[in-house]
N, C-alpha and C positions, 0 to 999 in steps of 0.2 A: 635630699635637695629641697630647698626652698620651693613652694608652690609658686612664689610671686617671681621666680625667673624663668619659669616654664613657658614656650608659649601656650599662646588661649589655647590652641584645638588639643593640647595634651594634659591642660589643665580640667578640661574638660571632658579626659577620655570616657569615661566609667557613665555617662549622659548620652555620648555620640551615636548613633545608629552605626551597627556592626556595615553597613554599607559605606559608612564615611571613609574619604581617603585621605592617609595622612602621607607627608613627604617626609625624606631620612630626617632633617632635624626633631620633626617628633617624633616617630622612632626611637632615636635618639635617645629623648628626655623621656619617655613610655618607657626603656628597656632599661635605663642606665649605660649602655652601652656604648663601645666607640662603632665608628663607622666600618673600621676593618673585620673587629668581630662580628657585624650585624653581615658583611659582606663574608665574609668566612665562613658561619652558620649558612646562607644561601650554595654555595658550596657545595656543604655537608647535606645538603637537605633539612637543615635544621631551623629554619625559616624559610618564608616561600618565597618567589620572586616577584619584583617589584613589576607591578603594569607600566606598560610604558606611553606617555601620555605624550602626543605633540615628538621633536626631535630629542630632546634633552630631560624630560622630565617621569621621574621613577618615581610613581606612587604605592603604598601596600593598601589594600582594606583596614580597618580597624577591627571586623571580626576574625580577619587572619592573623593578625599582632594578639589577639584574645587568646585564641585556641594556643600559640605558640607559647604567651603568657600560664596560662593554665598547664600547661603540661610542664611547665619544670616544678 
């Protein structure tokens, strides 16, 4: 995928401090992945689950997208 259609904060994963929070759209663009499978792998335990911020909003760490990255 193009760098220049990613958003900023996933353009800029590999810089981020492992405490940054990203939302599923970078996710997203970080995994290649759809929403169902990122939601399906939390499931399985194969990702972790997303902090839940305010009523509506799922964020993951960026060191926990790492380690999940690194391991396949």
């Amino acid at each position: 995928m193009d760098s220049a259609h990613l958003p900023d904060a996933a353009r800029h994963f590999d810089r981020l401090p492992d405490s940054a929070l990203f939302d599923i759209a970078n996710v997203l663009a970080v995994t290649g992945k759809s929403r169902a499978t990122i939601y399906r792998w939390i499931e399985r335990g194969q990702f972790p689950k997303p902090r839940k911020i305010g009523n509506s909003q799922n964020l993951w760490s960026v060191g926990d997208i790492r380690r999940v990255l690194a391991g396949q």
